[in-house]
MARKE-67838 format. One record per residue: chain; x, y, z of N, C-alpha, C in turn; residue in one letter. Coordinates in steps of 0.1 Angstrom, whole numbers, always signed. Layout:
REM MARKE-67838
  kette     nu     nv     nw    cau    cav    caw     cu     cv     cw  rest
      A      X      Y      Z      X      Y      Z      X      Y      Z     a
...
//
This chain:
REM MARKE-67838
  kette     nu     nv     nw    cau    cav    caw     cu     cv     cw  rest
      A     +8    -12     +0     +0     +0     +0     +9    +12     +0     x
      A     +3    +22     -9    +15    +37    -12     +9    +40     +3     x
      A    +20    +52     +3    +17    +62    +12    +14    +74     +1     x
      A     -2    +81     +4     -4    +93     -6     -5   +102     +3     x
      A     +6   +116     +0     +4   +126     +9     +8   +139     -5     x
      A     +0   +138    -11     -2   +146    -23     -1   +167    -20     x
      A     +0   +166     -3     -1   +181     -1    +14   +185     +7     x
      A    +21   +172     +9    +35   +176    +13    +46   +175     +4     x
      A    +57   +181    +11    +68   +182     +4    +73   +167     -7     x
      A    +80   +175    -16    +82   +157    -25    +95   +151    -14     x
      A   +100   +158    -14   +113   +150     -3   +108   +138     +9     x
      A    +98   +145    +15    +88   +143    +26    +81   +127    +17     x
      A    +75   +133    +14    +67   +121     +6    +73   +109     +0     x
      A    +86   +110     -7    +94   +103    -12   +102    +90     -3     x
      A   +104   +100     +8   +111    +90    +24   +100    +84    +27     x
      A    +84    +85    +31    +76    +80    +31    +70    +69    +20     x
      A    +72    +68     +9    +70    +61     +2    +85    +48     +3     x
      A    +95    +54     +1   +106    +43     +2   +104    +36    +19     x
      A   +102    +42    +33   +101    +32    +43    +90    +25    +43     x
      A    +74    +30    +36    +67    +18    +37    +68     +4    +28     x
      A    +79     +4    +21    +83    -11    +13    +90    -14    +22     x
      A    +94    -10    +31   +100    -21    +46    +89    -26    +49     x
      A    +96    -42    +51    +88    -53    +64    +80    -50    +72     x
      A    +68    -54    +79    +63    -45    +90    +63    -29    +91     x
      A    +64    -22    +79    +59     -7    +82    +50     -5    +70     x
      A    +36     +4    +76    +29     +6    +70    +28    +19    +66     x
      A    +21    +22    +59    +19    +38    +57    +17    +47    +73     x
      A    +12    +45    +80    +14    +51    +94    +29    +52   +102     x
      A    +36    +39   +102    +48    +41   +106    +54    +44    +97     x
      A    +52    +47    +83    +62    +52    +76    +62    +66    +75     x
      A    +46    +74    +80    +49    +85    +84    +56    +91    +92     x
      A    +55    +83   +103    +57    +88   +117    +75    +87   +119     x
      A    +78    +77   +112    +97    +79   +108    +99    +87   +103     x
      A    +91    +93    +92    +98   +104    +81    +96   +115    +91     x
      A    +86   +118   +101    +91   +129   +105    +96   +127   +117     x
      A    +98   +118   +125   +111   +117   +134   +125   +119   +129     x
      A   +123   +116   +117   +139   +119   +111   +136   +136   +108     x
      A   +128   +141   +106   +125   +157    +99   +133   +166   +113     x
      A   +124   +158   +124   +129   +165   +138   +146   +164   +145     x
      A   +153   +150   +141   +161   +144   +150   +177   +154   +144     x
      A   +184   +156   +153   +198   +162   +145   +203   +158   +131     x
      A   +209   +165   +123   +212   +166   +108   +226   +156   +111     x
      A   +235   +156   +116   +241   +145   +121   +242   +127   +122     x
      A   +226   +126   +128   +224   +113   +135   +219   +112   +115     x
      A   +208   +120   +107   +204   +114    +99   +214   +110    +88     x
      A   +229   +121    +86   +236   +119    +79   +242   +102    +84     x
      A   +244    +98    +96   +251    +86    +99   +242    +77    +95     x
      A   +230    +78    +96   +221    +66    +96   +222    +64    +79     x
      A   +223    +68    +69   +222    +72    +57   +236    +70    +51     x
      A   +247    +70    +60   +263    +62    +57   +263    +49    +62     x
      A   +254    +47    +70   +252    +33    +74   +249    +24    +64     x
      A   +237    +26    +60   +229    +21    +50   +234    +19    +41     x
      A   +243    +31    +32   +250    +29    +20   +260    +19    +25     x
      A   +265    +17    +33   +281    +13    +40   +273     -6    +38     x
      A   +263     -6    +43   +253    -22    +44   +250    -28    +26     x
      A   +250    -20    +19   +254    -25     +8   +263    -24     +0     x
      A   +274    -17     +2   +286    -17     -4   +300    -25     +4     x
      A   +298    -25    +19   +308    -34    +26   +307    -47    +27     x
      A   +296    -55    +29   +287    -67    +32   +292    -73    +20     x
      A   +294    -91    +22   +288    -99     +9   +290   -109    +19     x
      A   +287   -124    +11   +290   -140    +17   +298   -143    +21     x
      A   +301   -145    +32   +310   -157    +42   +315   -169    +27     x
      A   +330   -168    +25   +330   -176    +14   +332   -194    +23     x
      A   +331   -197    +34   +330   -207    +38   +318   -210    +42     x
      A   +304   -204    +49   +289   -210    +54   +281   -198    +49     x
      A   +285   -190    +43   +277   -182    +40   +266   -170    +44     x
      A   +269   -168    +57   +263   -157    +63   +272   -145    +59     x
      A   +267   -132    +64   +270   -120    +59   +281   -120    +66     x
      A   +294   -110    +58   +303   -106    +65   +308    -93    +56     x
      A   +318    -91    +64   +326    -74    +56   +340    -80    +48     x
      A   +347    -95    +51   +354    -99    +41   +353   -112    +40     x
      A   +362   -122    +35   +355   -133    +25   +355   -141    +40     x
      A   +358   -142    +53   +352   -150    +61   +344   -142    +73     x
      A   +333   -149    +77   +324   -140    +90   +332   -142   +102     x
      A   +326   -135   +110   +337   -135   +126   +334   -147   +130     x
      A   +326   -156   +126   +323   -166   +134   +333   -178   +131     x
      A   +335   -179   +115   +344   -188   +108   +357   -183   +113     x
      A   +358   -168   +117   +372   -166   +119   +378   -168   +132     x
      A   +369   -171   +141   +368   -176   +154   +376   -187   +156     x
      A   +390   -189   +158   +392   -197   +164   +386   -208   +177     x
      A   +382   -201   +189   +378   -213   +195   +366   -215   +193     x
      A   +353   -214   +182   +344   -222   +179   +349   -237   +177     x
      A   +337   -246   +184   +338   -261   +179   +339   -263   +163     x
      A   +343   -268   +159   +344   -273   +142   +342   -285   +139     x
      A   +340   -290   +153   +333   -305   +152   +314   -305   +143     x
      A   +309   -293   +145   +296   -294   +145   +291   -276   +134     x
      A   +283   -283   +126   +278   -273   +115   +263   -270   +118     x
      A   +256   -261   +123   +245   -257   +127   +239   -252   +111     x
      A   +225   -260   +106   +223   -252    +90   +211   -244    +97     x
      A   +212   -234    +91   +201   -226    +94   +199   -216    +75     x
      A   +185   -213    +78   +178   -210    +63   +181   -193    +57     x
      A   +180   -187    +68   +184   -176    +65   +198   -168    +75     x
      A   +206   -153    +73   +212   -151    +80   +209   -149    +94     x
      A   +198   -142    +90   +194   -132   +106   +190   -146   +116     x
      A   +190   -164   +112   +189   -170   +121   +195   -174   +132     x
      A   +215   -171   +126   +221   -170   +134   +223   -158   +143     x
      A   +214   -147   +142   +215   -142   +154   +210   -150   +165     x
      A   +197   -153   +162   +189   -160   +170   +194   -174   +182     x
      A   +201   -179   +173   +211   -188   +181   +223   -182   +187     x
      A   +229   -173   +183   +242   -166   +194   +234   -162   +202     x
      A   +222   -160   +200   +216   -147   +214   +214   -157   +224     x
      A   +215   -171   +223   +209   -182   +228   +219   -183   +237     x
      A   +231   -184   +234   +247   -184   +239   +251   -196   +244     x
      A   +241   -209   +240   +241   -222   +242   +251   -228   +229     x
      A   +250   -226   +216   +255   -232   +206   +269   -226   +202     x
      A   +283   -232   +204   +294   -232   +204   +303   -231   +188     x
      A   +295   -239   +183   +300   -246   +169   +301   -236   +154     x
      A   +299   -243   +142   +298   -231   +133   +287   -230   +125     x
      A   +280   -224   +115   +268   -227   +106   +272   -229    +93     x
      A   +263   -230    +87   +257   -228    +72   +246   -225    +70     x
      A   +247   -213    +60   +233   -207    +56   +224   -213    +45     x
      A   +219   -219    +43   +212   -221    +30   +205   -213    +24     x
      A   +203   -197    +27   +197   -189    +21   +185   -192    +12     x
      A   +173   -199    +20   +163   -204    +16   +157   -219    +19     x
      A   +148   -224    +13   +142   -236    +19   +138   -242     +7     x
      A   +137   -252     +5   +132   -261     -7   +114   -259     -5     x
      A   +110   -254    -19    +95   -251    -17    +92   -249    -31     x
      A    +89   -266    -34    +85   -267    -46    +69   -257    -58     x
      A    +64   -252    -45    +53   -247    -48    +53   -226    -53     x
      A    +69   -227    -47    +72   -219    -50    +86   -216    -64     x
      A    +88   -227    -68    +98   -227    -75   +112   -230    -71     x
      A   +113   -236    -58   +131   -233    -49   +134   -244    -51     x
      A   +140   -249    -59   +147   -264    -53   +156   -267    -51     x
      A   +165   -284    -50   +179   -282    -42   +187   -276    -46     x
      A   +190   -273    -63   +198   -267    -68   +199   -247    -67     x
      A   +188   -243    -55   +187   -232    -54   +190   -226    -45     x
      A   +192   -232    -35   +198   -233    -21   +213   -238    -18     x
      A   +218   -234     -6   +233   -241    -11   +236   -254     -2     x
      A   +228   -262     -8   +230   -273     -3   +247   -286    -13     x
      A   +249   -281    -18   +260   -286    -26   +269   -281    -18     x
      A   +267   -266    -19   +283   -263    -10   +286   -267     +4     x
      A   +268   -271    +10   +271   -275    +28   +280   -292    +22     x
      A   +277   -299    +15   +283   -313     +9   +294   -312     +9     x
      A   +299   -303     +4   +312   -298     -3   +319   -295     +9     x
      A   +316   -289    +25   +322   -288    +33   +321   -303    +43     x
      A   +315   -309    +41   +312   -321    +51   +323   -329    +46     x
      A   +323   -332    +33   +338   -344    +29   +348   -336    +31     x
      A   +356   -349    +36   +370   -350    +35   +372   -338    +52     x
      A   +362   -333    +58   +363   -326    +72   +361   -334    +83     x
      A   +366   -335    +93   +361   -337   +106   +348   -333   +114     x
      A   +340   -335   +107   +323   -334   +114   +320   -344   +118     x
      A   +315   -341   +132   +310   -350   +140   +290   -349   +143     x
      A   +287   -336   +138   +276   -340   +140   +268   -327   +133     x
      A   +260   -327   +127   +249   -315   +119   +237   -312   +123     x
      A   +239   -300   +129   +224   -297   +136   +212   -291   +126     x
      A   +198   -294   +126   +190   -290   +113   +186   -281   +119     x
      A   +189   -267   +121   +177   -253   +126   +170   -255   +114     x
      A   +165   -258   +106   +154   -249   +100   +143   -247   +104     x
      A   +139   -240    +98   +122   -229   +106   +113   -244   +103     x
      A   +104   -245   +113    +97   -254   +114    +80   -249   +109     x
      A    +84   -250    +97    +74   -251    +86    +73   -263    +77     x
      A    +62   -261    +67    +62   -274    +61    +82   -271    +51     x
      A    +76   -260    +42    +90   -259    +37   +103   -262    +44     x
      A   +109   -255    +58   +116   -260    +65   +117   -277    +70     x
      A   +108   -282    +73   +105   -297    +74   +111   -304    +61     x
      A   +107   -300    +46   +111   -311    +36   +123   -307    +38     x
      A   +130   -296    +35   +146   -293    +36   +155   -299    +45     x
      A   +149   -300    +57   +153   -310    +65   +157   -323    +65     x
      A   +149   -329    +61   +144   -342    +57   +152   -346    +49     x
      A   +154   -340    +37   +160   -340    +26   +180   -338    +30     x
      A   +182   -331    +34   +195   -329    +42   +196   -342    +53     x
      A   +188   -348    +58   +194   -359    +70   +193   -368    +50     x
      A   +187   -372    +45   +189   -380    +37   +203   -385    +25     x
      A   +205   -367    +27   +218   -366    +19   +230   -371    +32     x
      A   +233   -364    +42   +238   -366    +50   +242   -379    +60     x
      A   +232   -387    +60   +232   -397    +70   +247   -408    +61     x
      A   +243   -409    +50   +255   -416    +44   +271   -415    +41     x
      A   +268   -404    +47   +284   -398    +50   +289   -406    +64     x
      A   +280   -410    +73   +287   -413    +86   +286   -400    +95     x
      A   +280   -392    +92   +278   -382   +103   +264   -380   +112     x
      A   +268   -379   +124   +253   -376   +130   +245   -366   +129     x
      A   +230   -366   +125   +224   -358   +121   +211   -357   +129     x
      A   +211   -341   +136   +201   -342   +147   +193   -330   +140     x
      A   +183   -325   +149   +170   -317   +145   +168   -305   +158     x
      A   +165   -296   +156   +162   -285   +169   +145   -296   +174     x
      A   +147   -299   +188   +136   -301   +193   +119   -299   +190     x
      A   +108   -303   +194    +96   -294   +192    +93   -282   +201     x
      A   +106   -276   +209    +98   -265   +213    +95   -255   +207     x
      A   +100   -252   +195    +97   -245   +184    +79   -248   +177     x
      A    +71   -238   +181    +59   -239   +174    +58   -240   +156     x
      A    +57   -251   +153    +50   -253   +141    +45   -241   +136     x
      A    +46   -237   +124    +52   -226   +111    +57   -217   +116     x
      A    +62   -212   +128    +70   -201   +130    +86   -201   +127     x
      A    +90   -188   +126   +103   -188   +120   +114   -188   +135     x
      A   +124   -194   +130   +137   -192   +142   +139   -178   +147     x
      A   +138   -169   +137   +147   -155   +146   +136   -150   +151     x
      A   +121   -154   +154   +118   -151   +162   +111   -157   +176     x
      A   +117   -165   +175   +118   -175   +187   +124   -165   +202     x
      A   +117   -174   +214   +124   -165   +227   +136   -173   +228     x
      A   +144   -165   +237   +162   -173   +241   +156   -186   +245     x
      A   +147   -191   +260   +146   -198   +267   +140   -212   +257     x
      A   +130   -213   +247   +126   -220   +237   +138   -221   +226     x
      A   +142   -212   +226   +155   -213   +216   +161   -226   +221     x
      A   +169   -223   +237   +179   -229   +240   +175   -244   +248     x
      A   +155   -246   +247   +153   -258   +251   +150   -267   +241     x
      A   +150   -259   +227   +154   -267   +213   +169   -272   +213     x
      A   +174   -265   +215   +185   -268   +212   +194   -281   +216     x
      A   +188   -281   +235   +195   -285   +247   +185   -300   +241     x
      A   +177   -302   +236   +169   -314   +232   +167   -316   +219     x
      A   +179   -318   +209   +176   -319   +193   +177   -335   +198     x
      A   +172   -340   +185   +171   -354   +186   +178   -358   +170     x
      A   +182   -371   +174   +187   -375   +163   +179   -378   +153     x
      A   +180   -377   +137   +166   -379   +127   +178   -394   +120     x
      A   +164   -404   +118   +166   -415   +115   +159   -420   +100     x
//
């Protein structure tokens, strides 16, 4: 839905039209930002606005699991004392917030930046499920944890990954049920987070 404010400034109008194509804002909070930024120091809006540029010009792929970073490995890969015994896959980036916030899971991820959802056109060749393969041989993994969002999509993905997986010889477990059925991981609470976690079970 536009934001039409046909009697204000185009500048005005323009900022309000670009934040209501954000997630969760609608034409109301898109107002109500454009003019908290109208009000707030010339300063804070210039930084917020180097930020932003800086978010897509510094950023690209983790060239090892593929979450965001500022050069070809993320802090997390660059982490020495992470476990490296164990590859946590999770579907999008922002899921590994969700799990550091947990501060239960030690180990490292893979992003698959997506879910197999035939219905939507995704399949395995669309996701990076080759490259998670591609890191399992010939490495010392002892065990693959499946975060994906517990949806139907997240479910086949899953499924499909213990299938590829299990014949390597590696153990392949699942985030528990305290995760409510179709909701997504990053917005899970810590405490549910970390009683998925503390209870994955092996998939057979």
């Amino acid at each position: 839905m536009e934001v039409n404010q046909s009697n204000t400034a185009d500048s005005v109008n323009r900022l309000m039209q670009e934040l209501a194509k954000l997630p969760g804002i609608g034409p109301k909070s898109a107002q109500r930002l454009t003019y908290h930024l109208l009000r707030t120091q010339k300063e804070y809006v210039i930084a917020l606005a180097e930020a932003l540029i800086s978010l897509k010009n510094s950023t690209r792929l983790c060239s090892v699991c593929f979450n965001i970073a500022d050069s070809d490995f993320c802090p997390i890969c660059r982490n020495e004392k992470r476990d490296k015994s164990s590859i946590c896959v999770v579907e999008q980036p922002q899921d590994i917030l969700a799990m550091e916030h947990s501060g239960i899971y030690k180990g490292l991820y893979h992003v698959l930046h997506g879910a197999i959802s035939p219905t939507d056109g995704i399949g395995i060749n669309d996701i990076r499920i080759e490259e998670l393969l591609i890191r399992l041989k010939g490495k010392d993994i002892s065990e693959v944890i499946l975060a994906t969002n517990p949806t139907l999509e997240g479910e086949q993905t899953a499924m499909y990954l213990n299938k590829i997986i299990v014949p390597l010889g590696i153990r392949v477990t699942r985030l528990a049920r305290g995760l409510p059925f179709g909701t997504e991981l990053e917005y899970a609470d810590d405490v549910t987070l970390t009683r998925a976690l503390e209870g994955r079970q092996e998939l057979k």
